[in-house]
C-alpha positions in Angstrom: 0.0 0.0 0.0 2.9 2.7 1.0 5.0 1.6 -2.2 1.7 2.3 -4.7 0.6 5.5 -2.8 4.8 6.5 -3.0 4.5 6.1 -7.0 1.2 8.0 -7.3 2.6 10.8 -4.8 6.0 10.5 -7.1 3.8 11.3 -10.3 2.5 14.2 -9.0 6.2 15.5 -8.1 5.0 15.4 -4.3 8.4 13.9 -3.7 8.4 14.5 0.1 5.2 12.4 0.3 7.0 9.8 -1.9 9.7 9.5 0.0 8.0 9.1 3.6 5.7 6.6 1.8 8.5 4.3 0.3 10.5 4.9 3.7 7.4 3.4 5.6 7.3 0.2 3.1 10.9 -0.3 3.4 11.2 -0.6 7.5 8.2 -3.2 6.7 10.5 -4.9 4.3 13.4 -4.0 3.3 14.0 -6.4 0.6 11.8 -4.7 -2.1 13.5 -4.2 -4.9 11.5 -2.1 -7.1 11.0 0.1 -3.4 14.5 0.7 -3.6 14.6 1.3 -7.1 11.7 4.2 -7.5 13.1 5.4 -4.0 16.1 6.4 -5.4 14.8 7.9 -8.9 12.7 10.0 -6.5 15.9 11.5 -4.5 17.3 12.2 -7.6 14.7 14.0 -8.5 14.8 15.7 -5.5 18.9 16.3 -6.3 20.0 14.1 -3.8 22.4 12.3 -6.1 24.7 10.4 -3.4 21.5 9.1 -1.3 19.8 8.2 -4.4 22.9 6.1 -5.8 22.8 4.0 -1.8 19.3 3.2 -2.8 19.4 2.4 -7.2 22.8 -0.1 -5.7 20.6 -1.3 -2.9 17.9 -2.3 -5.5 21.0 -3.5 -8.0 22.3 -5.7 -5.0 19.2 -7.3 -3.9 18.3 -9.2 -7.8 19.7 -10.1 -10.6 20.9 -7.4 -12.6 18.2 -5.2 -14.7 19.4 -3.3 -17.7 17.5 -0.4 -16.6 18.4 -0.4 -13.1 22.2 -0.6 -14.1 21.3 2.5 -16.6 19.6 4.2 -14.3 22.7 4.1 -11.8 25.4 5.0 -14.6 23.3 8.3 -15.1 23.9 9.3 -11.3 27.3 8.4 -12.1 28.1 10.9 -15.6 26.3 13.2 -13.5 29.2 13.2 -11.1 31.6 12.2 -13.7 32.4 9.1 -12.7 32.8 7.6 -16.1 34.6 4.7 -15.9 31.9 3.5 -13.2 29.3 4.5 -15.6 30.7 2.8 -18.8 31.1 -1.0 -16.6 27.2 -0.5 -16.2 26.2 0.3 -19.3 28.6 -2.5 -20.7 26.5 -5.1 -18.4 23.5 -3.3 -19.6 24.0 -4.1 -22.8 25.3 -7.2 -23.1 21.4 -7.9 -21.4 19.9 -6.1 -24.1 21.7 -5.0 -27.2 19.3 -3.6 -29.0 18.5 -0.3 -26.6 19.7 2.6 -28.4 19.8 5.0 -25.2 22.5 2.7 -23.8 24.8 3.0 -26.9 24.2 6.8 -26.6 25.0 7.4 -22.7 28.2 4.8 -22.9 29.4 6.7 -26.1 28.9 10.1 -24.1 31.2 8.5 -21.4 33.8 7.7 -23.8 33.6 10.9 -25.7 34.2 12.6 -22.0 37.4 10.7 -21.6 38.7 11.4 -24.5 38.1 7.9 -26.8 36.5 9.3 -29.5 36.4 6.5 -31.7 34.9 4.6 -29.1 32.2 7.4 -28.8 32.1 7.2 -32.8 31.2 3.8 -33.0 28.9 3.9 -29.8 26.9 6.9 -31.8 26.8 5.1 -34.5 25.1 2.2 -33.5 22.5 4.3 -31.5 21.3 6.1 -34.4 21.2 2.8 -36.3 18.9 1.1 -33.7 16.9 4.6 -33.7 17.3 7.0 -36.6 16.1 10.0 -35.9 18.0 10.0 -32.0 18.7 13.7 -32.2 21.2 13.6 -29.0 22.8 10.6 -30.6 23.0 12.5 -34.0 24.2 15.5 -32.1 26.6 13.9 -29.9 28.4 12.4 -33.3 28.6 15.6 -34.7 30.4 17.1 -32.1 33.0 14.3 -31.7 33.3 14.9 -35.5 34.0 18.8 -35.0 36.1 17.7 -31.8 38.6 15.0 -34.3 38.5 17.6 -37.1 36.0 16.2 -39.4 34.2 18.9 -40.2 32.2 18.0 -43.3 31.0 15.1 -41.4 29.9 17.0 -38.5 28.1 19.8 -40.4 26.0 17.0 -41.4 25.1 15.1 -38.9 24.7 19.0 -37.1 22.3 19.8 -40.6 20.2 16.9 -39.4 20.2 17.5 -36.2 18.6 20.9 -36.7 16.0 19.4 -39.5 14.6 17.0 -36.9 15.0 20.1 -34.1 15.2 23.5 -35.5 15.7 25.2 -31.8 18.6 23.2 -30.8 20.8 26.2 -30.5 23.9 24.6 -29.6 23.6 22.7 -32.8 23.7 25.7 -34.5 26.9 27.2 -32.6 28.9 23.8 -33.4 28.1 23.4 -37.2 28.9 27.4 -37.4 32.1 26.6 -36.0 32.8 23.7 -38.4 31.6 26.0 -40.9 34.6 28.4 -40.3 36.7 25.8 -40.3 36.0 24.8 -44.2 36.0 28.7 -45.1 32.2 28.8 -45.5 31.8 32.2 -43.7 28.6 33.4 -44.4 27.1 30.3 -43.3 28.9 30.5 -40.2 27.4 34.2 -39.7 23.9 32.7 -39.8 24.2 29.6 -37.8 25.6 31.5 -35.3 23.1 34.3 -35.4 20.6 31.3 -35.2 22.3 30.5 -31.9 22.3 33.8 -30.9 18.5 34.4 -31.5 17.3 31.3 -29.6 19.6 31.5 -26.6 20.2 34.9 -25.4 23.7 34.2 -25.9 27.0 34.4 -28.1 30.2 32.8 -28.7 32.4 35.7 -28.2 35.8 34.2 -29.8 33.5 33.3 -32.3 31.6 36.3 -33.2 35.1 38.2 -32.9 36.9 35.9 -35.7 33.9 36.0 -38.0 33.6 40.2 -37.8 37.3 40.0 -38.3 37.1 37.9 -41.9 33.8 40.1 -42.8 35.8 42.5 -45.2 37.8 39.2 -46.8 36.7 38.4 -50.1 37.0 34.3 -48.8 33.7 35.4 -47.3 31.3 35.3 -50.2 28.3 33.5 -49.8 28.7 29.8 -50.2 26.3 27.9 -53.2 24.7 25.5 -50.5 25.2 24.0 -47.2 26.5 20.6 -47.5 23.7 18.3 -47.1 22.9 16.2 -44.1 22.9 12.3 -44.4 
């Protein structure tokens, strides 16, 4: 009874409520798995990160490993960059089911924050093949891409990431870097007023490089924007 009233309480974001509730059902037994489990996705929803990785490990110790349990726990740990810790879950999680494209995606991110790009690559890679239009997957390529120096290839994955979500302004700011980088200057003045427009914001160094090359004659107006894949 507390566990189901905890989960109705958690789905109306009365997470106090949530927590007494699941607190109550676990000093009546504390060997409930799934208790533990939505427990802890609660406190993290409440930003409690270390006391809601005690309970997701609690949940993980108690059963046979669950994909989504182990995902669950590598999230708390990318939040607080522990990557390698992260990365041995998602491995597990995978090797239990292969064919879940938002495990490929948060293992490549991993990767791609320690610096193994390729292994990000190929993790990327086989997200957006198990789900095509994964726009963080897509995105997250692209920028590894624009990260190794392949800049044709991430301007367009970045092209479809913006077709499938034409607000992601950070897309925008990465593909008008790449475009600088292949001398496509004009495009690299709109994409990065695009970014501007939808996030308040600018890239300085950017916008500074770009007002530099205005008067160049390099900066004429490209044909077309190389086309997405």
């Amino acid at each position: 009874m507390y566990c189901a009233r905890a989960v109705a309480y958690s789905k109306l974001k009365d997470f106090d409520r949530a927590l007494a509730d699941f607190d109550h059902s676990l000093e009546l037994d504390s060997t409930l798995v799934n208790t533990h489990f939505n427990r802890g996705k609660v406190l993290y929803r409440m930003g409690r990160d270390d006391d809601a990785l005690i309970s997701i490990t609690n949940a993980i110790d108690l059963e046979t490993l669950v994909p989504d349990q182990l995902f669950f726990r590598s999230v708390i740990f990318t939040k607080k960059k522990r990557y390698e810790e992260a990365i041995s879950d998602l491995n597990k999680a995978i090797e239990m089911d292969a064919s879940n494209a938002d495990y490929y995606q948060a293992r490549g991110y991993c990767f791609m924050e320690l610096g193994r790009f390729q292994d990000a690559t190929l993790d990327f890679s086989k997200s957006i093949q198990l789900q095509p239009g994964f726009v963080k997957a897509i995105y997250s390529r692209g920028v590894v891409y624009q990260s190794t120096n392949r800049h044709t290839e991430a301007i367009q994955d970045l092209s479809r990431v913006i077709a499938l979500s034409p607000k992601f302004a950070e897309a925008y700011l990465i593909r008008a870097k790449c475009q600088l980088s292949v001398g496509q200057l004009e495009w690299a003045r709109r994409d990065l007023q695009a970014f501007e427009t939808l996030s308040g914001r600018s890239d300085l160094a950017l916008r500074k490089r770009l007002d530099e090359l205005s008067t160049e004659p390099s900066s004429r107006e490209p044909s077309q924007i190389p086309k997405s894949r």
